[in-house]
C-alpha positions as CSV (number, residue, x, y, z in Angstrom):
1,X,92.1,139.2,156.6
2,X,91.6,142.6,155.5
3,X,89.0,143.5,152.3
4,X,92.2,143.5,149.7
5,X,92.6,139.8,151.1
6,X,88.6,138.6,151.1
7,X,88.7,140.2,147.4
8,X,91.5,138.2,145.9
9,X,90.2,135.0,147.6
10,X,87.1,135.8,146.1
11,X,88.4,135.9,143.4
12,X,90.6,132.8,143.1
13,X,87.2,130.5,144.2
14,X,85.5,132.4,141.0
15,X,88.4,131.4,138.6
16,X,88.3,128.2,140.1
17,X,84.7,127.7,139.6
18,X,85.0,128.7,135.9
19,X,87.8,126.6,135.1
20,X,87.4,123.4,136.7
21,X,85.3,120.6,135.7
22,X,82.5,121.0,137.8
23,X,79.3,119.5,137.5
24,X,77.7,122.8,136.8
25,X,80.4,123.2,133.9
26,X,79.8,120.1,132.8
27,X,75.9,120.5,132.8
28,X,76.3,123.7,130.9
29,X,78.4,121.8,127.9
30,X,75.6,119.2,127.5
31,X,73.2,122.0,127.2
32,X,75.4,123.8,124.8
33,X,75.8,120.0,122.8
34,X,71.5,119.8,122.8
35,X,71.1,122.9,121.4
36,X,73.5,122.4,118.2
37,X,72.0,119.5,117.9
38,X,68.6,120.8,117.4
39,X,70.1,123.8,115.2
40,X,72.1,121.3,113.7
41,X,68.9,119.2,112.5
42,X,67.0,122.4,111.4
43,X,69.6,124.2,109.3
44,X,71.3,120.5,107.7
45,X,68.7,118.2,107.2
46,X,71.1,115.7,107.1
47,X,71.2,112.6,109.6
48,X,74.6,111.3,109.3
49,X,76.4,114.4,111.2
50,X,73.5,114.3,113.0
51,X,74.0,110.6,114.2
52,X,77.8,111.7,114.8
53,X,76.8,114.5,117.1
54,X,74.6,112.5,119.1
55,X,77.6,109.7,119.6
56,X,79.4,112.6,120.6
57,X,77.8,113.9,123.1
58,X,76.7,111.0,124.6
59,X,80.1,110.2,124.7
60,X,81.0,113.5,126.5
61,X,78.2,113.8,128.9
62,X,79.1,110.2,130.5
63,X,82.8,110.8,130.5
64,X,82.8,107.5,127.9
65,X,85.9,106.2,125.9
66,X,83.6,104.8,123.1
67,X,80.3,104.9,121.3
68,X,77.8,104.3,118.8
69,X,74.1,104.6,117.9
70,X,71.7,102.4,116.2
71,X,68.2,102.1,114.4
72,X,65.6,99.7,115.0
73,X,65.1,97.8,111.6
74,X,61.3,97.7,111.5
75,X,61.6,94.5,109.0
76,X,63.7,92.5,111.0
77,X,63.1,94.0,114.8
78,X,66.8,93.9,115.2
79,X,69.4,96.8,115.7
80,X,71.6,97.9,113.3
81,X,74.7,100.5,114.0
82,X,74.8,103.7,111.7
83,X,77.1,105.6,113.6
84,X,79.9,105.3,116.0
85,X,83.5,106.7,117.7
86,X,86.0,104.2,118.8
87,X,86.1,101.2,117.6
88,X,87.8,98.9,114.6
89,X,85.9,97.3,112.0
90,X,85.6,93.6,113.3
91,X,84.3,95.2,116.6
92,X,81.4,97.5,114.7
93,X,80.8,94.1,112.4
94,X,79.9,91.7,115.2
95,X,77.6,94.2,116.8
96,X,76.3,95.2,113.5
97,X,72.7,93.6,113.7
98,X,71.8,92.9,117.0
99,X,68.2,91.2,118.3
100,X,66.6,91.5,121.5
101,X,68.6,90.1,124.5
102,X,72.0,90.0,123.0
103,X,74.5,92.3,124.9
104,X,73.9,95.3,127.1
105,X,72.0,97.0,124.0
106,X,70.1,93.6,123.2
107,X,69.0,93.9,126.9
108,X,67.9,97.1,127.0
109,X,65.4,97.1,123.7
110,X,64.2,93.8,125.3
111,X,63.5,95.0,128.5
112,X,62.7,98.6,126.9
113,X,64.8,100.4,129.5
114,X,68.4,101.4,130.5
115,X,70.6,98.9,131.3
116,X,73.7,99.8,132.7
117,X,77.0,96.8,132.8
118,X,79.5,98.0,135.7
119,X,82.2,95.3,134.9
120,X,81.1,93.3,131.5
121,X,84.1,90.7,133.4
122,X,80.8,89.8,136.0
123,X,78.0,90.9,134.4
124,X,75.5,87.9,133.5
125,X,74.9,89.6,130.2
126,X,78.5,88.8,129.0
127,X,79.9,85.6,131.2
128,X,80.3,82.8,129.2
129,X,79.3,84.1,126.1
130,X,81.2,85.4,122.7
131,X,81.0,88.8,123.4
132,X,82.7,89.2,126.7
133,X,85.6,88.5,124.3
134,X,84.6,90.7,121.9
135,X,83.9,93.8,124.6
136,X,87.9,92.5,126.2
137,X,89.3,92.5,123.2
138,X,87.7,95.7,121.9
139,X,89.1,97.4,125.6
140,X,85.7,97.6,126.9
141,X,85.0,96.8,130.3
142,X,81.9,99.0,131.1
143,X,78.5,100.3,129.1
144,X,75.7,101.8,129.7
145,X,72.5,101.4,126.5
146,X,69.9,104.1,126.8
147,X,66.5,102.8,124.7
148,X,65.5,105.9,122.2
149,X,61.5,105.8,122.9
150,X,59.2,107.6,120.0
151,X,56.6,109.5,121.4
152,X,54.0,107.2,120.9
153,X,56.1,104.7,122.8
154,X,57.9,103.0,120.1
155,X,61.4,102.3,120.1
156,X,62.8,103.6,117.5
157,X,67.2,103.1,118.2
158,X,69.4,103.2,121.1
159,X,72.8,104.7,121.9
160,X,75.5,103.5,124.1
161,X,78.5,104.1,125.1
162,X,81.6,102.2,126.7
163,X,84.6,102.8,129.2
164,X,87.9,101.5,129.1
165,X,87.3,100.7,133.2
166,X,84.7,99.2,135.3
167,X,82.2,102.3,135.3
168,X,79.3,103.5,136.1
169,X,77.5,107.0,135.3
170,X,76.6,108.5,138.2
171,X,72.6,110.2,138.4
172,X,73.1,113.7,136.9
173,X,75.1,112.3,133.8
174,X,72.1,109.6,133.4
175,X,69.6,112.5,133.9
176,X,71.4,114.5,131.0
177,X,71.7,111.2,128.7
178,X,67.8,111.1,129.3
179,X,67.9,114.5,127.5
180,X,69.5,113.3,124.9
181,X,67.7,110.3,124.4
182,X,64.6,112.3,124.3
183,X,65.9,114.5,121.2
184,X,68.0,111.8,119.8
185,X,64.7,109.9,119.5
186,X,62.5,112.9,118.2
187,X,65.3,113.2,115.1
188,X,64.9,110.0,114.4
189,X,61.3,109.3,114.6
190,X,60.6,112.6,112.2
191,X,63.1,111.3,109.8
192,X,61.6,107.9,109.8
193,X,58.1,109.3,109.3
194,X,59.8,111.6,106.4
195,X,61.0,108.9,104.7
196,X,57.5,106.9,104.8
197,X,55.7,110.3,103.4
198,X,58.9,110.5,100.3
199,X,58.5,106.6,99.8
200,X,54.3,106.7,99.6
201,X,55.1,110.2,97.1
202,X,57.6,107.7,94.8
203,X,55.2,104.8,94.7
204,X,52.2,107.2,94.0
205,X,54.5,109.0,91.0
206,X,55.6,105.8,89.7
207,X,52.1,104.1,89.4
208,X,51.0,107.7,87.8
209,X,53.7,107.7,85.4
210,X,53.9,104.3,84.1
211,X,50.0,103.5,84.1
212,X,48.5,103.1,80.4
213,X,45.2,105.0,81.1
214,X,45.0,108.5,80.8
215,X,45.0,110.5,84.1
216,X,44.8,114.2,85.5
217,X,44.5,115.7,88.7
218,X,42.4,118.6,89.1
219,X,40.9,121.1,91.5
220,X,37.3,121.9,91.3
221,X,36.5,125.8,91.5
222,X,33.5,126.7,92.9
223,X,31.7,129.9,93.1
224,X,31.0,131.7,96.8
225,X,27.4,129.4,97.1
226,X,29.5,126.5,97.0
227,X,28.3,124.9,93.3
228,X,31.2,124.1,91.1
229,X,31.3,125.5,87.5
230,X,35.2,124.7,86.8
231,X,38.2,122.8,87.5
232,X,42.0,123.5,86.9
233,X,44.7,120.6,85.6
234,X,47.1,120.0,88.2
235,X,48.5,116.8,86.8
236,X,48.7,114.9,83.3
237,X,50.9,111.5,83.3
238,X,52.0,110.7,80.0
239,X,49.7,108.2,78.6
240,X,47.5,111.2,78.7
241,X,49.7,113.2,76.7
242,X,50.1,110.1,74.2
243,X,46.3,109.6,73.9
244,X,45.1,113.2,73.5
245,X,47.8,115.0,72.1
246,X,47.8,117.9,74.5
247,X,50.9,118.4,76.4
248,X,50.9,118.4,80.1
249,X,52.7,121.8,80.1
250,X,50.2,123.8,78.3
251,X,47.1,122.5,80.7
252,X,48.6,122.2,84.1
253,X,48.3,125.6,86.0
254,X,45.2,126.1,83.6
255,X,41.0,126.0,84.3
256,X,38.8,124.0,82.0
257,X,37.6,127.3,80.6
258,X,41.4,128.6,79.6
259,X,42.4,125.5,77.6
260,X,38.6,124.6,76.2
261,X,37.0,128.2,75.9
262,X,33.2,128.2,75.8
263,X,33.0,124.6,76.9
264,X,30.8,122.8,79.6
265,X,33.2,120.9,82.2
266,X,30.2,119.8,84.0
267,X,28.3,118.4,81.3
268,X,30.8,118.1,78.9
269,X,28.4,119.5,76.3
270,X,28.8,123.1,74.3
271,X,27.8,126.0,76.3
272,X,27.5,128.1,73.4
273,X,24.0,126.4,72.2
274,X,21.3,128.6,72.5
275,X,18.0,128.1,73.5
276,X,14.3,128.9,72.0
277,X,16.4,131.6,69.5
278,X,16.6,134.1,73.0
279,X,20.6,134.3,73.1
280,X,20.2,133.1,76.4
281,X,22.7,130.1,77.5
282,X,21.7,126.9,78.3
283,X,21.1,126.3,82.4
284,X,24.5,125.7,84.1
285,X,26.5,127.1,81.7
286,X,29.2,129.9,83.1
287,X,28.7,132.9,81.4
288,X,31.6,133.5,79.0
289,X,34.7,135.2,79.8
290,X,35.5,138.8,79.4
């Protein structure tokens, strides 16, 4: 074969290589499917097409027909579906809330590990129970459930998804659903800690804002020894408002000395007494402002 030959060969074997689905290519589209998913988290904020993307992809990266994702209900330890591709209402109802050793899922947050079903037609976790018929009926005759593990080793979801034929993933799709796991379960952990922080926040607000004592929150300023001689208003709930008459707009922003001039917050006493007829102020009293 002469060079003109090796060259086009050469080149055929790189077109081929770029075109066909070859593990390399599909590696490279699960990276490419992490990556927006992270972007996809920082610039939206938003879980549902979050929860979408990660069905997606773990849909893609095992070559699935079907799938869904779902939350661990901390209240009732049971899982609960919040997003999913494939499948009809009744299907999506019966595995709605599911508890620990129902189903390929129920398995896996049981055991707290993969578990993958080859053929759900002679797997021990379906014969002879309801939801063999439910996965038949659905078209389902293969799924894998991949445990999403917090960091501190809590589960805090799972995903999985489902074939239309006896399947099984083989090690570099499991390796790249591992991936995803890890992210998938990142996102969710930092949204469920989120959500704890903007609950405690609304309890906190609500107790401040329907209490019938006067409150404010306030800094104390010190000077550069360390002894405080101030404060400044940082908060005023109503019932303060209503019993002082001062409105939480004009103080909050404000020291002590800006809304009360030439007043003691220390000792709540005048700082403009003078003692022995000297002119000089009375110990711990700021000096006025200029």
């Amino acid at each position: 074969m002469d060079n003109q030959g090796k060259k086009n060969l050469k080149l055929e074997k790189i077109e081929h290589l770029l075109t066909s689905p070859t593990p390399a290519g599909a590696d490279l589209d699960a990276m490419e499917r992490l990556h927006k998913l992270s972007t996809l988290y920082m610039t939206k904020g938003e879980l549902e097409p979050i929860l979408l993307e990660i069905v997606d992809a773990a849909i893609s990266i095992s070559d699935a027909d079907f799938g869904n994702i779902q939350i661990l209900d901390r209240t009732s330890s049971d899982l609960k579906i919040v997003a999913q591709r494939g499948f009809p209402d009744w299907w999506i109802q019966y595995w709605n809330q599911v508890s620990k050793g129902k189903g390929a899922c129920g398995t896996a947050l049981e055991k707290g590990e993969r578990v993958i079903v080859e053929d759900v037609e002679k797997s021990p976790i379906f014969i002879g129970k309801p939801a063999l018929e439910t996965q038949l009926k659905a078209g389902v005759r293969a799924v894998q459930s991949t445990p999403l593990i917090s960091r501190s080793g809590k589960p805090v979801g799972m995903f999985s998804t489902h074939f239309k034929e006896p399947h099984r993933p083989d090690d570099n799709e499991l390796h790249l659903l591992d991936l995803l796991a890890r992210q998938a379960a990142d996102i969710l952990d930092k949204t469920r800690i989120e959500g704890l922080v903007k609950a405690s926040e609304k309890k906190y607000h609500d107790l401040f804002t329907s209490m019938n004592e006067g409150f404010v929150l306030a800094e104390i300023i010190s000077d550069s020894s360390g002894k405080s001689y101030d404060f400044r208003y940082l908060e005023a709930n109503p019932a303060f408002e209503r019993l002082t008459g001062v409105k939480a707009s004009d103080i909050i922003g404000r020291t002590s000395r800006e809304v009360l001039p030439r007043h003691d917050p220390a000792g709540d006493r005048p700082c403009d007494r003078r003692r022995g007829g000297r002119g000089r102020l009375r110990p711990g009293c700021p000096p006025p402002p200029r």
